[in-house]
N, C-alpha and C positions, 0 to 999 in steps of 0.2 A: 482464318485470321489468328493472328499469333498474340497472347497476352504477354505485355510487354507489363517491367515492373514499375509501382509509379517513381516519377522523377521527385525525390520532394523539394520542397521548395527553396526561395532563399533563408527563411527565417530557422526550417527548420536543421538546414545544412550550417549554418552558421552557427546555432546552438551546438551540435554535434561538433563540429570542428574546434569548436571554445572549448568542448570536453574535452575531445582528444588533447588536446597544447598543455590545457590544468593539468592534467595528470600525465604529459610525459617529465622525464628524468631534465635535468637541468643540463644543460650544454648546447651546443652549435646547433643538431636538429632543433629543436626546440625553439631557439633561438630564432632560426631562419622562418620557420613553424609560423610563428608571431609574430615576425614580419611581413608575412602573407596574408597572416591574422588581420593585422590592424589597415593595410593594404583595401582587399576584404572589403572591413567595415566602410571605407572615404568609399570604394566603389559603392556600396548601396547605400549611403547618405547622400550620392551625386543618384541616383538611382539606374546606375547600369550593371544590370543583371549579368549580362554576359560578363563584363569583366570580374563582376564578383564571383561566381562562379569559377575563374580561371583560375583567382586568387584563392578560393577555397581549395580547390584542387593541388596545388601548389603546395599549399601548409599541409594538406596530406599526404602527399609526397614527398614532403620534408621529413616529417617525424619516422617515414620507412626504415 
């Protein structure tokens, strides 16, 4: 059986991802960053994990 690493959660993906956005450079990544950001947050206030997840994913693939 394969140890797999954990997934973590929404709380703590969302905190990392607010780090990464504060501390990128000002412009368009960023920009698009924190619209996936705030995105994100409505999904886990409606509480659908999945899509906040997509959206977290997104703002960090923005800031690449």
């Amino acid at each position: 059986m394969e140890a797999k690493s954990p997934v973590p959660n929404t709380a703590e993906k969302m905190k990392s991802v607010k780090t990464a956005c504060d501390s990128a450079q000002a412009g368009p990544k960023k920009d698009a960053a924190l619209k996936h950001y705030h995105a994100a947050e409505k999904a886990q206030t409606a509480k659908n994990d999945g899509e906040c997840h997509r959206e977290l994913n997104a703002a960090t693939q923005a800031l690449v």
